[in-house]
C-alpha positions in Angstrom: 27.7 -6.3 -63.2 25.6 -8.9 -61.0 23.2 -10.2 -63.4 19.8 -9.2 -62.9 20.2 -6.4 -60.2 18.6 -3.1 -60.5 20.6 -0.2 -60.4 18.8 2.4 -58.3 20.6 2.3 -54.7 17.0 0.8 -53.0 17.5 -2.4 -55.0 20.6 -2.6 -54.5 20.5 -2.1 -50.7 17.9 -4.5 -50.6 19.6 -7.4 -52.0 22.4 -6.8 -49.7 20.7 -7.1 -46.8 19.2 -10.8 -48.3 22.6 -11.6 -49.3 24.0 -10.8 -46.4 21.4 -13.2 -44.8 22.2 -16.0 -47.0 25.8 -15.0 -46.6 24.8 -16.0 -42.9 22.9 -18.9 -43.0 25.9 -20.7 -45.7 28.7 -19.7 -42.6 26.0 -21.9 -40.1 26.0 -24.6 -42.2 29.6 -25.0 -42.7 30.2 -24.1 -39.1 28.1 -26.8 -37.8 28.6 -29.4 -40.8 24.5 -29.9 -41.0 22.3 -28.5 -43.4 19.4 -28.7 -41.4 19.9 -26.6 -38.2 16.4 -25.3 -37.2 13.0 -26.7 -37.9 12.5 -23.3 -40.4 15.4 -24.9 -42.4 13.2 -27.7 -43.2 10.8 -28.9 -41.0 9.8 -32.6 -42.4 13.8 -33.2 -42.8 14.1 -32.0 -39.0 11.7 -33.9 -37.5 12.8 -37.1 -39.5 16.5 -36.6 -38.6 15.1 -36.0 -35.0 13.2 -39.3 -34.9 16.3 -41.2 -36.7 18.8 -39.8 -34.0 16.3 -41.1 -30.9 16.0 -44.5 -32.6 19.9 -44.9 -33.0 20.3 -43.5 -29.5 18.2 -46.3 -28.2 19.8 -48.8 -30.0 23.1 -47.1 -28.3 21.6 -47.9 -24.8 20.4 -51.4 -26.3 24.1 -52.3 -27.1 25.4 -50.9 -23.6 23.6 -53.1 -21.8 24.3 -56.0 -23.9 28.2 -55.3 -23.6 27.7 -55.0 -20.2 25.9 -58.7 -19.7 28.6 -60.0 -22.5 31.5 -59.1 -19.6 29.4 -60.4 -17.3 28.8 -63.8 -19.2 32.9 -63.7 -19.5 33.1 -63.8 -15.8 31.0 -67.3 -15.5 32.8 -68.4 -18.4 36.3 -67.5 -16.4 35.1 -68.8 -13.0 33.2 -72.0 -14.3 37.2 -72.3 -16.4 38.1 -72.3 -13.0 36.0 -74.8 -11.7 36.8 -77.3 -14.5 40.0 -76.8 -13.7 39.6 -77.6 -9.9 37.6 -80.8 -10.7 40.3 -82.4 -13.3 42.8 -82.1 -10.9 40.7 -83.4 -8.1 40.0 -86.4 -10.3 43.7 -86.8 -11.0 44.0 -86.7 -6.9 42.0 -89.1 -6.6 43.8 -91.8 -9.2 46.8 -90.8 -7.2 45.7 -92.0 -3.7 44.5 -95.0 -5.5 47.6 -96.3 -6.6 49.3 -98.7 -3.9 52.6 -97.4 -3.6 51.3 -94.2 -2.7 52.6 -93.9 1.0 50.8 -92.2 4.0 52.2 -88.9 3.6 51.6 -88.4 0.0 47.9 -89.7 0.8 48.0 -87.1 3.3 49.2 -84.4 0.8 46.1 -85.5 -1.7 43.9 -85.4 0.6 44.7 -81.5 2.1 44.7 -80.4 -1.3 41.6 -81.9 -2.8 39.7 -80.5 0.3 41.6 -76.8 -0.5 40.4 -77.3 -4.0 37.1 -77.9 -3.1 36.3 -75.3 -0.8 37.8 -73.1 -3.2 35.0 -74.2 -5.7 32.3 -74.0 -3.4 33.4 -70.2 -2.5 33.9 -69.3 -6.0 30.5 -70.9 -7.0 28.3 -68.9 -4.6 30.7 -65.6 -5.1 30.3 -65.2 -8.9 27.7 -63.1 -9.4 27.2 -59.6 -11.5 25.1 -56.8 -9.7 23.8 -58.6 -7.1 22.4 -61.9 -9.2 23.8 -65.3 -9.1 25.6 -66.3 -12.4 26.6 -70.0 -11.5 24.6 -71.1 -8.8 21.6 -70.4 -11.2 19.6 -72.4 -13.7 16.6 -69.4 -13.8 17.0 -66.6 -16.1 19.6 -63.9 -14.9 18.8 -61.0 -17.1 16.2 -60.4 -19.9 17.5 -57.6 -22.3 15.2 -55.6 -24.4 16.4 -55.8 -27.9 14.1 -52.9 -29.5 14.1 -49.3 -27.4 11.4 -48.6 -25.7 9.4 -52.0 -25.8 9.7 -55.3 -24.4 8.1 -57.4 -27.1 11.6 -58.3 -28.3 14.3 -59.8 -25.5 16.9 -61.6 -24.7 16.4 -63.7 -21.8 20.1 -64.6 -20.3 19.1 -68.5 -18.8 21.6 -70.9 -18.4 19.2 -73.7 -17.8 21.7 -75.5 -15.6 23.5 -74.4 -11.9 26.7 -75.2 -10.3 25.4 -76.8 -7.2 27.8 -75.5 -4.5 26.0 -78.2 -2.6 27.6 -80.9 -4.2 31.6 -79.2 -3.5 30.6 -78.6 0.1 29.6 -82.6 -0.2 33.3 -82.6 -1.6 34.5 -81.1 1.9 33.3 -83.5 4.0 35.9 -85.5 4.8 34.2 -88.7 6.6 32.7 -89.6 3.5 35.5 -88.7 0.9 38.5 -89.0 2.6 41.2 -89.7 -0.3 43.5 -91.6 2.6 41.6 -93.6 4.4 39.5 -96.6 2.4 38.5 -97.4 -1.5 34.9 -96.6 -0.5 35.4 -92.9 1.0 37.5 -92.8 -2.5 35.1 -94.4 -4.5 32.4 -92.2 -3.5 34.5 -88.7 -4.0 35.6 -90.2 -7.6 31.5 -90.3 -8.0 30.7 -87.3 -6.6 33.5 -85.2 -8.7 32.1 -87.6 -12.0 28.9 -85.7 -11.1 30.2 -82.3 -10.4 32.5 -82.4 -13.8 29.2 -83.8 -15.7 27.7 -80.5 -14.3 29.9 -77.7 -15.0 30.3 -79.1 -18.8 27.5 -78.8 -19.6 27.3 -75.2 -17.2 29.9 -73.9 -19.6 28.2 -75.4 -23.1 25.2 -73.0 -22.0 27.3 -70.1 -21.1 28.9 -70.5 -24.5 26.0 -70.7 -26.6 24.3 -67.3 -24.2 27.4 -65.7 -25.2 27.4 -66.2 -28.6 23.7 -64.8 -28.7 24.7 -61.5 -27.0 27.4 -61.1 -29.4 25.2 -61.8 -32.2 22.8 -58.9 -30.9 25.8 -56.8 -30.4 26.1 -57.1 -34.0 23.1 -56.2 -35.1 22.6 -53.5 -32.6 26.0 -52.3 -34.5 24.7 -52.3 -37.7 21.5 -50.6 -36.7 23.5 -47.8 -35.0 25.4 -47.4 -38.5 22.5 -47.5 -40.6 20.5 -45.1 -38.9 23.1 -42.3 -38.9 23.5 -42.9 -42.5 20.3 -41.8 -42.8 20.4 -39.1 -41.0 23.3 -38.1 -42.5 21.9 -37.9 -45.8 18.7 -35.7 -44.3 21.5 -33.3 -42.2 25.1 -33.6 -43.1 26.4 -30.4 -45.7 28.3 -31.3 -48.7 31.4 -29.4 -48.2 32.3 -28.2 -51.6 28.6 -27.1 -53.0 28.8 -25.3 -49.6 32.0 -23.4 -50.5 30.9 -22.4 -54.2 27.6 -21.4 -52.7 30.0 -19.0 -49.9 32.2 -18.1 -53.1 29.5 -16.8 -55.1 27.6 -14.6 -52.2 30.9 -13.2 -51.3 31.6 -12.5 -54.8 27.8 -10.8 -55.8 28.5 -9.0 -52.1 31.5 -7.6 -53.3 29.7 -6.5 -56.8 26.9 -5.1 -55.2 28.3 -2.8 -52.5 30.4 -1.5 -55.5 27.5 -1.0 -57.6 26.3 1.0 -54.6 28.8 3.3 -53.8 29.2 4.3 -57.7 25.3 5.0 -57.7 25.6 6.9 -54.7 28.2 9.0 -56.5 25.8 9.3 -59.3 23.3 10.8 -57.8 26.2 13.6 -55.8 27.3 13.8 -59.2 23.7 15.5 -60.1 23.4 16.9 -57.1 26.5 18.8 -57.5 26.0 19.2 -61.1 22.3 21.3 -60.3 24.2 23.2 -57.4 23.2 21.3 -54.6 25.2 19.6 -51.9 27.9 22.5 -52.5 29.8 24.9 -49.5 
């Protein structure tokens, strides 16, 4: 016997038909894995959940673009490497040509390859760039990133604060006035000119490094806002599984009990039909 149920075929009927509902609405929720899957569900629970899953989405697009400005700080860090690079070796060219038993065609050899190295610089100086904007050739602010979704009273603002003049390596290029094998002038004023440039892109990369570290710090906390806010809505949405399934067992089971229930008092009542000569051939 199912506790509580009447007897007479009407009530019995009837609580199918609720059961059956309920029977329903269970298979939803552990079909879907959410508790909450209309607004008749529970309405304050879905609009919260609603709110919670446009804030995390935000904070989704918020961490995007940040990634996106992170690979693109990796780039200057990789060209302005590059740079570095370039200018120790162009100071080591110039120590070279220095030395007096450096003969005319090694001066030569200096010389071709601290004007490749150059002009390498300068081209890679006015080429790295992400979307169109300068990333080396730029002290100005190359991207401001909104750190809450939908306002702009909290942002990152990407400003190195010091450029890689590509100026000063076309200077570099010029060979009448730092020519490596011709006189200690022309050599003395390369050696100051690539002093300047190296005091440049050190400090270049300093600023890249600490932008870097920022955007990753935000990429953090974007992270952990992400994670937190779907906890949340977890608790308002996500099912717990095994309350689900002995809330399924016992519909199924008081189903079961009902629809036999049922059929015996439909057989009743034949019973008293036959029994008064009704119902008979």
């Amino acid at each position: 016997m199912v506790p509580g149920l009447d007897t007479s075929s009407y009530r019995i009927s009837t609580f199918l038909m609720q059961n059956k509902r309920d029977i329903g609405r269970t298979l939803l929720r552990m079909s879907t894995g959410k508790k909450v899957n209309t607004p008749a569900d529970n309405p304050a629970n879905y609009v919260r959940a609603q709110d919670l899953r446009l804030r995390y989405t935000g904070y989704e697009n918020v961490k995007t673009e940040l990634q996106e400005w992170e690979s693109a700080l990796n780039i200057a860090s990789d060209s302005s490497g590059e740079v570095l690079d370039s200018l120790n070796r162009m100071q080591e060219l110039i120590y070279l040509a220095a030395q007096d038993s450096a003969t005319s065609a090694e001066l030569d050899a200096y010389q071709n390859e601290f004007y490749t190295l150059a002009t390498s610089m300068e081209s890679l100086v006015d080429n790295t760039n992400y979307e169109g904007t300068s990333l080396m050739n730029n002290a100005g602010t190359i991207a401001s990133i909104s750190l809450e979704p939908g306002s702009s009273t909290y942002a990152l603002d990407l400003a190195p604060g010091v450029a890689v003049d590509s100026g000063a390596m076309d200077d570099l290029t010029t060979p009448a006035s730092h020519a490596l094998n011709l006189t200690d002038t022309e050599r003395d004023a390369a050696q100051t000119d690539v002093t300047a440039a190296l005091e440049d892109i050190k400090s270049y990369i300093g600023q890249i490094a600490g932008l870097q570290s920022s955007v990753q710090s935000q990429i953090r906390v974007a992270e952990s806002t992400i994670e937190n806010t779907k906890a949340s809505e977890s608790v308002l949405m996500d099912i717990n599984e095994a309350e689900e399934m002995v809330t399924y067992t016992e519909q199924d089971i008081q189903q079961q009990a009902a629809m036999a229930m049922l059929s015996q008092a439909n057989m009743s009542r034949k019973s008293v039909l036959m029994l008064y000569g009704f119902g008979m051939s």
